[in-house]
C-alpha positions as CSV (number, residue, x, y, z in Angstrom):
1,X,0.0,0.0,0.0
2,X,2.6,2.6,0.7
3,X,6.4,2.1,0.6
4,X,9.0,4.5,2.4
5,X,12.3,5.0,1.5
6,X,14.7,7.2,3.3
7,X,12.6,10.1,4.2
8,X,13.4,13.2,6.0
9,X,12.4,16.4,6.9
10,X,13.8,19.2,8.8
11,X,11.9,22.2,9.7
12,X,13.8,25.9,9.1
13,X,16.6,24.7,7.4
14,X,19.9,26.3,7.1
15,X,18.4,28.8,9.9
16,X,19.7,29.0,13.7
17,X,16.4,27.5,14.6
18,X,17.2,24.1,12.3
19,X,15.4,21.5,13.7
20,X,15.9,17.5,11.9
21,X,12.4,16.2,13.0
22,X,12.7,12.6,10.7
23,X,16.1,11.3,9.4
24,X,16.2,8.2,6.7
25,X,12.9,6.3,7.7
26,X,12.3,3.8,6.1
27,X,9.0,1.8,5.9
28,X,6.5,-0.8,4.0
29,X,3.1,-0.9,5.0
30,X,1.1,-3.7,3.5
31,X,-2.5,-4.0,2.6
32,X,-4.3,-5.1,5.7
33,X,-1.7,-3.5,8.4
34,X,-2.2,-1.9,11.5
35,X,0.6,0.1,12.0
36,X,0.8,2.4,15.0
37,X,3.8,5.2,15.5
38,X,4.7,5.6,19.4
39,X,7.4,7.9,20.6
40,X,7.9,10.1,22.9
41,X,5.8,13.7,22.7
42,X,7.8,15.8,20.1
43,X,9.6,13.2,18.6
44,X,8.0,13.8,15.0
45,X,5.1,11.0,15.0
46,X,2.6,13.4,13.8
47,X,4.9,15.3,11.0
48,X,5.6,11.6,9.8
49,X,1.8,11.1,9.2
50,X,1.0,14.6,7.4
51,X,4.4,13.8,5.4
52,X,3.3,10.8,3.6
53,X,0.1,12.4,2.9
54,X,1.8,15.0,1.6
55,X,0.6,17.8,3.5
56,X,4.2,18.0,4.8
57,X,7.3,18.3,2.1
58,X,10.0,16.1,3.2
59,X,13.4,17.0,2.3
60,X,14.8,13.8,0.9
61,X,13.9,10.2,0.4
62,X,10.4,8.7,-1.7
63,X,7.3,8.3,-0.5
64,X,5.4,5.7,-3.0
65,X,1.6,4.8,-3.1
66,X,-0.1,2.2,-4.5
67,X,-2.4,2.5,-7.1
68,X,-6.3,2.7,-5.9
69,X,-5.5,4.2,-2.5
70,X,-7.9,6.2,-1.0
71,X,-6.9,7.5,2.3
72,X,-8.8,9.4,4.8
73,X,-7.4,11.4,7.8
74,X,-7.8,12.4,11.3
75,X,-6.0,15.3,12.2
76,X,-5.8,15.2,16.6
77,X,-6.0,19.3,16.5
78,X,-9.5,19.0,14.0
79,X,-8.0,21.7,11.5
80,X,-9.7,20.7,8.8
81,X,-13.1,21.2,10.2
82,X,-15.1,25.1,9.8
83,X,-15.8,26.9,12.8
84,X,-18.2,28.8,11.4
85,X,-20.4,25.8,9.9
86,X,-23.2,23.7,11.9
87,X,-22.3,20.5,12.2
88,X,-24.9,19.2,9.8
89,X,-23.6,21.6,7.5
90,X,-20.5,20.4,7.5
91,X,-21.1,17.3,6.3
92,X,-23.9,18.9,3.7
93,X,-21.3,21.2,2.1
94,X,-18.7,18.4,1.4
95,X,-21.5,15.7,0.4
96,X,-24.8,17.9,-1.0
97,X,-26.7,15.2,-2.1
98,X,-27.2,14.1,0.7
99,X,-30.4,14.5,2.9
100,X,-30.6,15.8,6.4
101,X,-32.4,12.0,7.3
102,X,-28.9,10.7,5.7
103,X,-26.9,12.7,7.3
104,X,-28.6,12.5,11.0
105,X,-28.1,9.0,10.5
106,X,-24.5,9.1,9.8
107,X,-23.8,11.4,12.7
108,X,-26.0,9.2,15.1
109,X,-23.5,6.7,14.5
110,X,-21.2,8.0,15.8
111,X,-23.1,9.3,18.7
112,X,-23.8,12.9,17.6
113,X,-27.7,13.4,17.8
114,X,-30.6,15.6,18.8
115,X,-30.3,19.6,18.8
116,X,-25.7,19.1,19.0
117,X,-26.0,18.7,15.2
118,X,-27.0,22.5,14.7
119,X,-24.4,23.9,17.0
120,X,-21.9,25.3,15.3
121,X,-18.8,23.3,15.2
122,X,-16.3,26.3,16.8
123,X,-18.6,25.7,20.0
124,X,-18.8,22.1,20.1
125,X,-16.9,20.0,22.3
126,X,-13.2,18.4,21.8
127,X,-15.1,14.8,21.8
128,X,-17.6,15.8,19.6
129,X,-15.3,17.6,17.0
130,X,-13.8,13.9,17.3
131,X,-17.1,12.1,16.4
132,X,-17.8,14.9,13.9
133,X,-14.5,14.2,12.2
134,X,-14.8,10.1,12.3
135,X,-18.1,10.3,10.2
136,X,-16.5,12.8,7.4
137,X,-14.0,9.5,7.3
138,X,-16.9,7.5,7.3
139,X,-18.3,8.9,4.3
140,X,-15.1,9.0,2.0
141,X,-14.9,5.1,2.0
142,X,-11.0,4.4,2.1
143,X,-8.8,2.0,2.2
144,X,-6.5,3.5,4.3
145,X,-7.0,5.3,7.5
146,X,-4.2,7.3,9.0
147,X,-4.9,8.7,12.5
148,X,-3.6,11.0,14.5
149,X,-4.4,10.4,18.3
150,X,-7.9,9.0,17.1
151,X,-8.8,8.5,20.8
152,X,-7.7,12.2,22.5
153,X,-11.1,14.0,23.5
154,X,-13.6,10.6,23.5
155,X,-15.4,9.6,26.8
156,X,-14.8,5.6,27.5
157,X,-18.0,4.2,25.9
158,X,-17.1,6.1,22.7
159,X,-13.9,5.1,23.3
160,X,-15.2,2.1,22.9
161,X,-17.5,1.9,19.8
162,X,-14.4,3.4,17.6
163,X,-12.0,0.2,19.0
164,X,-14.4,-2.1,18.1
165,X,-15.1,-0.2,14.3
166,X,-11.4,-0.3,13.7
167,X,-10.6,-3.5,15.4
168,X,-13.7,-5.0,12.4
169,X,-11.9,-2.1,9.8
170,X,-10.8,-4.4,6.8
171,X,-8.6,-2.1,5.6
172,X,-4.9,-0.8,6.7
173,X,-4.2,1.6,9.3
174,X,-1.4,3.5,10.5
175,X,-1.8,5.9,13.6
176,X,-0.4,7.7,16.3
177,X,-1.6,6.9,19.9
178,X,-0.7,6.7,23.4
179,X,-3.7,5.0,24.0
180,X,-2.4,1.7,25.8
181,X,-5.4,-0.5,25.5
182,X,-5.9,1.0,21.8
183,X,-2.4,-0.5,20.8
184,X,-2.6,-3.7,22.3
185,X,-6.2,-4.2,20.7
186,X,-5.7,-3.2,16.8
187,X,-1.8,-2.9,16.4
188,X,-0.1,-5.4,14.4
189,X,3.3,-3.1,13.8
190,X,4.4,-1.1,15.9
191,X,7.7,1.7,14.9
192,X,9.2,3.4,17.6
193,X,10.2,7.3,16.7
C-alpha cells in the first residue's frame, strides 16, 4: 500500500532554529496493516503522518503509493473542520446530495444526535469535533486510514465503539496513539520514533 524509503524532513533549514524532525525512515506498509507510530511527545510522529500524505514536504527520500488508494485522515488538532459551519452543515457542504435523514443517520452513529448537530462546530466539544470528524472518514470510504491520536477527547464508551469499528476495519491503518489498550487491541506493527 505505501512504501517509504529514506525520508526526512527538517523544519527551518539552514536557519539557527534548524530543527531535523525525521532522518532516513524507512517503511513498507502492507495492505491489511495496523501500523501504530509511538514515541515520545515531540519526537516527529505526527509530522511523519502529514508527510506521507503530503501535506508535509520532506526533504529527501520517496514516499510511493499504491495505485487505488484512497486515504482518509484524522487530524488530533481537527483543522480541517469550519468553525463557522453547523455541524450538519459540514457534512452537507462536502456531500450535498445528501439529505438531512442521511446525514442524521451518519452522525447518530457516531453518537452525535438531537439539537448538538445545529451547533456550530467552533462551540462544540473536543469529543464531539472527534465524532464529527470520524463520520466525514466515514463517508469517504477508504482504504487507508491514518490517524492521529484517534482516541484524545472521547469519553470511555465512545472510546469504545471506535475500537471495536477499527478492530472489524478491513482495511490498513497507520496511527499515532498513546492510548495503551488502543495498541494492544488493533496494532499489528508497531515503529518506535
Amino acid at each position: 500500500m505505501l512504501n517509504i524509503k529514506g525520508i526526512s524532513k527538517t523544519f527551518y533549514p539552514g536557519t539557527i532554529n534548524e530543527k531535523t524532525a525525521l532522518s532516513n525512515l524507512s517503511l513498507e506498509v502492507k495492505d491489511g496493516d495496523f501500523i501504530t507510530i509511538i514515541g515520545s511527545n515531540g519526537a516527529g510522529k505526527s509530522t511523519i503522518l502529514k508527510t506521507i500524505l503530503g501535506i508535509l514536504p520532506h526533504s529527501k527520500g520517496r514516499i510511493s503509493w499504491a495505485q487505488n488508494v484512497r486515504t482518509a485522515y484524522f487530524d488530533q488538532k481537527n483543522e480541517q473542520l469550519n468553525p463557522h459551519n453547523t455541524v450538519i452543515d459540514e457534512i452537507h457542504n462536502r456531500y450535498p446530495a445528501m439529505t438531512d435523514l442521511q446525514i442524521r443517520s451518519v452522525l447518530g452513529s457516531v453518537l452525535l444526535s438531537g439539537e448538538s448537530v445545529f451547533k456550530p462546530v467552533g462551540v462544540i466539544s473536543g469529543g464531539e469535533k472527534t465524532k464529527l470528524s470520524f463520520a466525514l472518514m466515514m463517508l469517504r470510504r477508504a482504504n487507508v486510514l491514518i490517524l492521529d491520536e484517534p482516541t484524545n477527547h472521547l469519553d470511555i464508551s465512545t472510546k469504545e465503539v471506535l475500537e471495536d469499528a477499527l478492530s472489524e476495519y478491513t482495511g490498513t491503518i497507520i496511527f499515532v496513539s498513546h492510548d495503551r489498550y488502543l495498541l494492544n487491541k488493533i496494532a499489528t506493527r508497531i515503529v518506535c520514533i
